[in-house]
C-alpha positions in Angstrom: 86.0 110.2 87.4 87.7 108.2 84.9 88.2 104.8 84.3 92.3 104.9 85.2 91.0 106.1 88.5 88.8 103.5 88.9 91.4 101.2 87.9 93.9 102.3 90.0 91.5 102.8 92.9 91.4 98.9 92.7 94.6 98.6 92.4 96.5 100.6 94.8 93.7 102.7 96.6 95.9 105.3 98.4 97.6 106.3 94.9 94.0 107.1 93.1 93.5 109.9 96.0 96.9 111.0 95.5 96.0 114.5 94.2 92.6 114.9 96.8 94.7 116.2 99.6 97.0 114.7 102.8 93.9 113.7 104.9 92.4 111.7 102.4 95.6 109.4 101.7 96.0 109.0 105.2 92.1 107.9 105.7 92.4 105.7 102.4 96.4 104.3 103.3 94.9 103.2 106.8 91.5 101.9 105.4 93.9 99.5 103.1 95.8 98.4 105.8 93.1 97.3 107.8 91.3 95.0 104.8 91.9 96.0 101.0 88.3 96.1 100.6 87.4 98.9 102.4 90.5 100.6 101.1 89.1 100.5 97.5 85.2 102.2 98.8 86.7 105.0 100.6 88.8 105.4 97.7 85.9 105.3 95.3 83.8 107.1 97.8 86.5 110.6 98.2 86.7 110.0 93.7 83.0 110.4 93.6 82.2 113.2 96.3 81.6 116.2 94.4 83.3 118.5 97.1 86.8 117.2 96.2 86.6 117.4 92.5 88.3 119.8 90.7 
């Protein structure tokens, strides 16, 4: 993970998990909606799970 992801993870979460697949924006876009905060773990939380990496 690098540290534009991480960046942009804070800044706009659902954009950081752009490339991770439809699912995951959705989880992340409505996790951001609720309270930024939790927007930015799952965000950080899909970036660090090894099964989505690439």
């Amino acid at each position: 993970m690098s540290i534009w992801r991480v960046i942009l993870a804070i800044i706009f979460p659902p954009l950081a998990v752009l490339d991770k697949g439809c699912g995951s924006i959705v989880i992340v876009f409505l996790l951001t909606l609720a309270a930024w905060i939790p927007g930015i773990i799952g965000a950080l939380v899909i970036l660090n799970n090894p099964k989505y990496n690439r």
